[in-house]
C-alpha positions in Angstrom: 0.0 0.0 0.0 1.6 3.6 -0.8 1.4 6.3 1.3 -1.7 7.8 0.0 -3.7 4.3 0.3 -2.3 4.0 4.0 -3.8 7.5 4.9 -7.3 7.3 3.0 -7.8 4.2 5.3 -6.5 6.0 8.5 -9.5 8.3 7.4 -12.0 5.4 6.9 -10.9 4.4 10.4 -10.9 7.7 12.1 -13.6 9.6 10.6 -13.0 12.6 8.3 -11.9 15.5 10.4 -14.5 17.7 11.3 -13.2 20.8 12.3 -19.5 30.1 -21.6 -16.1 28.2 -22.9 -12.7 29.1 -23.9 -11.8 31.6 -26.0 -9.3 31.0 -29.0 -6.0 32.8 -28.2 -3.3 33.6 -30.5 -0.2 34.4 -28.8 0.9 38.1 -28.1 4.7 37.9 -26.4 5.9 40.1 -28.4 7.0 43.1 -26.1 6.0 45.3 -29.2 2.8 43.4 -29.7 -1.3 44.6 -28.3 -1.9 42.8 -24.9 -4.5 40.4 -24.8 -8.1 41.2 -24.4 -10.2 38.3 -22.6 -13.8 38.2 -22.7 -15.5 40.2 -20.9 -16.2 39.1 -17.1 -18.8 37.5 -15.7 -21.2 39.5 -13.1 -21.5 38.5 -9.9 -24.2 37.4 -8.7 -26.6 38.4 -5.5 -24.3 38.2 -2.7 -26.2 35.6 -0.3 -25.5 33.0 -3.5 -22.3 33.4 -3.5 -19.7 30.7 -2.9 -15.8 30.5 -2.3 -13.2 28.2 -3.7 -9.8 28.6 -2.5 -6.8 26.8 -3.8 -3.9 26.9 -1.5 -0.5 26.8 -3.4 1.7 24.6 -0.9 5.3 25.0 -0.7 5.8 28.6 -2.0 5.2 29.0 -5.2 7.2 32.1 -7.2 4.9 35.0 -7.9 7.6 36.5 -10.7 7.3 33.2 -12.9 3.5 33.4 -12.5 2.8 36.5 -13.3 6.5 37.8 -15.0 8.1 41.6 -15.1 9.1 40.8 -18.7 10.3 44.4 -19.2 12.0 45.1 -16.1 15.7 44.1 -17.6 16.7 43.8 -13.4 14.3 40.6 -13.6 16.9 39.2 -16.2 19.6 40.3 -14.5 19.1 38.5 -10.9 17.9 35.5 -12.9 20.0 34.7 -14.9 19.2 30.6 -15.1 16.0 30.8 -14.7 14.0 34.1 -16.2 11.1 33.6 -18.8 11.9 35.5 -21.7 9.4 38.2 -23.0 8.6 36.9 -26.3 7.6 33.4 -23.9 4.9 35.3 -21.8 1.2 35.7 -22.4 1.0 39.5 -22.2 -1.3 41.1 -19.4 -0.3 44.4 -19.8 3.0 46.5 -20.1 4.7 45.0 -16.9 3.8 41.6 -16.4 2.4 38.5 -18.6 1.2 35.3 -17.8 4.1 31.9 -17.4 4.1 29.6 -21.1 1.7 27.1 -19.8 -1.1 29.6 -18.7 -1.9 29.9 -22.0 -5.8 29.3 -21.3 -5.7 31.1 -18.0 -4.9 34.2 -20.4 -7.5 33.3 -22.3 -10.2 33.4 -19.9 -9.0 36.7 -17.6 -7.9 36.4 -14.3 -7.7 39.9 -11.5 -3.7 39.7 -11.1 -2.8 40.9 -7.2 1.3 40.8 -7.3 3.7 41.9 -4.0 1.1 40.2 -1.8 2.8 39.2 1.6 3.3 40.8 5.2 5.4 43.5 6.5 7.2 41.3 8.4 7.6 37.7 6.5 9.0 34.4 7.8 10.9 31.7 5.8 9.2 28.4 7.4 6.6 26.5 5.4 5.1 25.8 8.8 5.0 29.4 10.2 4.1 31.2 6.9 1.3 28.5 6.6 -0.1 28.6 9.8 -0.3 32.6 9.3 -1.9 32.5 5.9 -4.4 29.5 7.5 -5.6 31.3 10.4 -4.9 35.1 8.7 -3.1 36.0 11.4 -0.3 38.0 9.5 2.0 38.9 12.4 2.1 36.0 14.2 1.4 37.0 17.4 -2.5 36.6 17.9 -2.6 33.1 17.6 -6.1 32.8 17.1 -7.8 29.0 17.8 -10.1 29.4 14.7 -8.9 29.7 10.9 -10.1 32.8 8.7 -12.4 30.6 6.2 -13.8 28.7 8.8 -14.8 32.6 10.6 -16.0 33.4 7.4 -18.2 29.7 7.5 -19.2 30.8 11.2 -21.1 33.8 9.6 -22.3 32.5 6.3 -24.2 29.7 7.7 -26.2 27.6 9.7 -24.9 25.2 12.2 -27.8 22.7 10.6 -26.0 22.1 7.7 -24.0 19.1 7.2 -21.3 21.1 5.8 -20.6 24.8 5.2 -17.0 24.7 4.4 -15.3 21.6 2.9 -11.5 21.0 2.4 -10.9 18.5 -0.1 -7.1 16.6 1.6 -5.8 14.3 4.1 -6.6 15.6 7.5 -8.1 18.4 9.1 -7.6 21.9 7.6 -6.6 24.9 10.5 -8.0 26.7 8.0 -12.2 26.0 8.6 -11.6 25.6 12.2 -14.7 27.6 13.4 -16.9 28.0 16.4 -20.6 27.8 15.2 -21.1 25.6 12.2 -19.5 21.9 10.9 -16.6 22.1 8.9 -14.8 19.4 7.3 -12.2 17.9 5.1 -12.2 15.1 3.4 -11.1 12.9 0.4 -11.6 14.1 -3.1 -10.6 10.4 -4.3 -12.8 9.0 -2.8 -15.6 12.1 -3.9 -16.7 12.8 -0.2 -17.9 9.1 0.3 -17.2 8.1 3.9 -15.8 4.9 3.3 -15.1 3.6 0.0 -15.2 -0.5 0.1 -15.7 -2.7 -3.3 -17.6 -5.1 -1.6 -21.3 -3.4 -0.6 -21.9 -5.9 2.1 -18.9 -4.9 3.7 -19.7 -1.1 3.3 -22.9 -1.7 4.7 -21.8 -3.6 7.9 -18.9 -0.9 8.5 -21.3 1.6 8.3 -23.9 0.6 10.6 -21.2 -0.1 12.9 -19.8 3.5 12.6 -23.8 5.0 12.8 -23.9 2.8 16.2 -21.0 4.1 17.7 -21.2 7.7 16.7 -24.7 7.6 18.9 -24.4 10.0 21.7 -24.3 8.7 25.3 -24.7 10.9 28.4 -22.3 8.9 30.0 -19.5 9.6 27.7 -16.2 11.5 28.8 -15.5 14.8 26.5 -13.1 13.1 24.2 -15.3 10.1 23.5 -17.9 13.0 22.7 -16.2 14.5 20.8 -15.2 11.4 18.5 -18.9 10.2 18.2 -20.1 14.2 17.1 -16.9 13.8 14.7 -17.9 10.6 13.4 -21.7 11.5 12.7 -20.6 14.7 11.2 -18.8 12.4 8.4 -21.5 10.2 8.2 -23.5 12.6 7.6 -21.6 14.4 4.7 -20.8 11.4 3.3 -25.2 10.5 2.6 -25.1 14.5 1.0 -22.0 13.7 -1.3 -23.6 10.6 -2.8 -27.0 12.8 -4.0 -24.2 15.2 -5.5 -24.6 15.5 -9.3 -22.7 13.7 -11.7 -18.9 14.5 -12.3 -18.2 16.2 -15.5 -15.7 15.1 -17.9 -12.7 17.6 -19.4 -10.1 17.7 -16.0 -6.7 16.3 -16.1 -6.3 13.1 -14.4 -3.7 14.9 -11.6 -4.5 15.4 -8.1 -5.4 19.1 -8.5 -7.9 18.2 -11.4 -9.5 15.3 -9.2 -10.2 18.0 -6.4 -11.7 20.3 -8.9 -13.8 18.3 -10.2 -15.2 17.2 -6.4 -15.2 20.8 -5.9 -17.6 21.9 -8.8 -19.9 18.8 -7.9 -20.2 20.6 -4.2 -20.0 24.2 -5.2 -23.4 23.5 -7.0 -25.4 22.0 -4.6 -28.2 24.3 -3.9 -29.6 21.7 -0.5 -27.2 21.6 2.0 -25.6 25.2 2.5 -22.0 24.6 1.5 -20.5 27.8 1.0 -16.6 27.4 1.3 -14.4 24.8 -0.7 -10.7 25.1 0.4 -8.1 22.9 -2.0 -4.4 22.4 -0.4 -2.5 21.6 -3.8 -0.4 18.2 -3.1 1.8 19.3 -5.5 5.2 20.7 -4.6 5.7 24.4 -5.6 9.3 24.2 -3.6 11.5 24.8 -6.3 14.9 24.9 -5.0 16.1 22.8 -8.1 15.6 23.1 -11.7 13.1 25.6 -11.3 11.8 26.4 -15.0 11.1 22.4 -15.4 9.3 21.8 -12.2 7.4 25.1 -12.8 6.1 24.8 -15.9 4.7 21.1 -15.3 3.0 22.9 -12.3 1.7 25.6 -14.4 0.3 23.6 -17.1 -1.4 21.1 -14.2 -2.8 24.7 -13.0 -3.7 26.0 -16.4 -5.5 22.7 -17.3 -7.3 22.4 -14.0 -8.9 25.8 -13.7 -9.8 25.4 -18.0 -12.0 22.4 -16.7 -13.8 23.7 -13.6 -14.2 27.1 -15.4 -16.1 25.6 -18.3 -17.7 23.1 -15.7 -19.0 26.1 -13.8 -20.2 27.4 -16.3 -22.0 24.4 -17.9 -23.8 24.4 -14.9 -24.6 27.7 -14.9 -22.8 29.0 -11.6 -20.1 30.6 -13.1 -21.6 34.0 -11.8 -21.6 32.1 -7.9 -18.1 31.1 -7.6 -15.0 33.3 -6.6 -11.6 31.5 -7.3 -9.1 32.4 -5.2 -5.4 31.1 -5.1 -2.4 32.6 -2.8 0.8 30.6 -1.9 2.2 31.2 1.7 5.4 33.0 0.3 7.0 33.7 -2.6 10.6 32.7 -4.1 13.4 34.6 -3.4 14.5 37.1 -6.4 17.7 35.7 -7.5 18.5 32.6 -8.3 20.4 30.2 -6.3 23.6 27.7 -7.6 20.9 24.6 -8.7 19.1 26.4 -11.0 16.1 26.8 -8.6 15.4 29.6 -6.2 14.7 29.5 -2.5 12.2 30.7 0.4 11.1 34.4 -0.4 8.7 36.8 0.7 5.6 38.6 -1.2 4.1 36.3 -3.9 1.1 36.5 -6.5 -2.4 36.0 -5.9 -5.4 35.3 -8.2 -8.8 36.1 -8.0 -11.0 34.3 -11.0 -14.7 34.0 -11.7 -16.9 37.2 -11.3 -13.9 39.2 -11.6 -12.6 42.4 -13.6 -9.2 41.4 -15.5 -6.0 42.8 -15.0 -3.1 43.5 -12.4 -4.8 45.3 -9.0 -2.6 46.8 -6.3 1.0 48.4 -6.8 3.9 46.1 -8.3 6.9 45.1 -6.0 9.9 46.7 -7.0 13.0 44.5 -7.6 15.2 47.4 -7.3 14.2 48.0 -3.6 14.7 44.0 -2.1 14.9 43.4 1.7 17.9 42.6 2.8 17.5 38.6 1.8 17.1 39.9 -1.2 13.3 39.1 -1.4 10.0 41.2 -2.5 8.6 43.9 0.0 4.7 43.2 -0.1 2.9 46.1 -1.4 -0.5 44.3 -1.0 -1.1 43.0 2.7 -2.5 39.8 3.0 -5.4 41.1 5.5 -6.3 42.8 2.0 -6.6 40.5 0.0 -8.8 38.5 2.9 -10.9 41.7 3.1 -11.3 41.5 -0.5 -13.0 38.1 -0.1 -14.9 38.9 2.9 -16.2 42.2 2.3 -16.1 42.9 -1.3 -17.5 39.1 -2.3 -19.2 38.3 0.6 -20.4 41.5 2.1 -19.1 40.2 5.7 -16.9 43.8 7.2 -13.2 42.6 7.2 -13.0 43.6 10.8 -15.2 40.8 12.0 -13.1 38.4 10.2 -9.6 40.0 10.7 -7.4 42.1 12.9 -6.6 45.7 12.5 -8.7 47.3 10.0 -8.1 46.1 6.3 -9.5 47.4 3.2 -11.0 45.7 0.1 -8.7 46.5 -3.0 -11.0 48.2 -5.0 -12.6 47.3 -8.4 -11.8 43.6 -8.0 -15.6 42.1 -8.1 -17.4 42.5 -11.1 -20.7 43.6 -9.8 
């Protein structure tokens, strides 16, 4: 059994943890050449149908290969093994254009937020992770619920089986919440809670499991606690098989398995899902032979989104569904000695969906570096939250967040 076998049974045994299509492009790299013009976005819709999806880009991913300062010559200066060169990109505008493989991402229009980080960054996975996770951008507040799950504790009812849903191994600190049910669970296994070939044996597991997830009043807190956990899985598990049927069109990688679960949930209209987070499994830690590694990732990503964006919209909620993806840092600006790059700072985020196209917020400068030679952020990440909560959802950011962020502006497309 390989590692990812071993743990979808540890999940079997433990409960999950509850806690219109694409546009033709023709190339335009050319630094002399017109940028791109996508299609016009789609409008939002009314804000209490509106739904989340947020794709977390494990590892660090590097915000200048994403979204590339073709025309800044410094960018080809610090890289020297690994910059993209100009007539590669998929123009956005006069300053930056989409990586090679995000060919269809250009297509469609994305809202483009480079230099997004804190004031004061860490280099840890773990650290920059947990701050992004619980949008706690210092450090210091250490707060015991994670920002989508505060988001889930206002958008909906603590009836519903489910109003935020991670789709990985193990609980996400990023729907812990007070009020409502959150929880994560297996995307290949499409939410089922457990997965056996032989239905005789699924039904006797189960009715074991429904037995002893039955509340006693003579059980100790933790027991509790693992019976309310155990019926909350059971009980997702009954709403994910009345989901509708997959579509066809994803790539068969782990990212497009999870968006394809994720579209099934994001249009279920019964049970008051509202938040779908999506930890990549991928490995955006590019120390080594950075170009290579990045553009595989890059065409997984640009293939992924291509087939839940046209999903979305086959089902006709393309006007419901915010896409949002952020890594916990970015790469560092120069290269290092194995053609890769290491930890950095500020990174790129994207916002897709009901969105206005384009780059929002003020570009880092690669002539003004810290003194690890990393990007200062010029967009906080309690702004880009605030974004999400405020402008999308209509929740104020400072019932969600500390200090007072604001929404970058002209982001939704209303």
């Amino acid at each position: 059994m390989d590692r990812r076998t071993i743990l979808r049974a540890g999940l079997g045994v433990g409960a999950v943890a509850a806690v219109g299509g694409l546009a033709a492009y023709e190339l335009a790299g050319s630094p002399t050449a017109q940028p791109w013009r996508p299609p016009t976005p789609v409008r939002a819709a009314a804000v209490d149908r509106r739904r989340l999806l947020v794709i977390e880009m494990v590892g660090g991913s590097d915000g200048l290969s994403m979204a590339v300062p073709y025309t800044d010559s410094r960018y080809r200066d610090l890289r020297r093994a690994t910059a993209i060169a100009a007539d590669k990109v998929h123009r956005i505008d006069d300053a930056l254009g989409f990586h090679p493989e995000l060919a269809k991402l250009a297509a469609t229009g994305a809202a483009v937020i480079p230099g997004v980080g804190i004031a004061k960054p860490d280099l840890s996975h773990f650290e920059m992770l947990h701050r992004w996770q619980t949008g706690d951008p210092d450090g210091t507040t250490r707060p015991d619920t994670g920002f989508l799950g505060r988001l889930c504790d206002r958008l909906g009812e603590a009836s519903s089986p489910a109003v935020g849903v991670a789709l990985g191994v193990g609980s996400s600190p990023a729907l812990a919440c007070e009020h409502v049910t959150t929880l994560s669970v297996d995307a290949g296994n499409d939410g089922l809670f457990p997965v056996f070939e032989d239905e005789n044996v699924r039904d006797a597991w189960l009715a074991a499991q429904r037995a002893m997830a039955h509340p006693d009043r003579a059980d100790a807190p933790l027991i509790a606690t693992a019976r309310a956990g155990s019926a909350a899985a059971l009980r997702f598990s009954d709403v994910a098989a009345t989901l509708s049927p997959a579509a066809d069109g994803y790539p068969d990688s782990d990212l497009g398995i999870q968006l394809r679960l994720a579209a099934r949930l994001l249009a279920d209209d019964n049970h008051g899902l509202r938040v779908v987070h999506v930890p990549v499994g991928a490995d955006f830690d590019t120390h080594s032979d950075h170009s290579t590694r990045y553009a595989n990732l890059m065409s997984d990503l640009d293939a992924s989104l291509a087939a839940l964006r046209q999903d979305l919209a086959d089902r006709g909620i393309a006007d419901r569904v915010l896409i949002a993806t952020y890594s916990e840092f970015g790469r560092r600006v120069p290269d290092n000695g194995s053609n890769g790059l290491d930890h950095g700072a500020a990174g790129t985020a994207l916002l897709l969906g009901p969105t206005n196209h384009g780059v929002f917020g003020e570009l880092p400068s690669l002539k003004n570096l810290d003194s690890d030679d990393n990007l200062r952020a010029t967009v906080d990440m309690t702004e880009f939250y605030a974004t999400i909560a405020e402008s999308w959802f209509g929740i104020p950011a400072t019932e969600v967040l500390p200090g007072s962020p604001r929404p970058i502006p002209g982001l939704i497309a209303a």
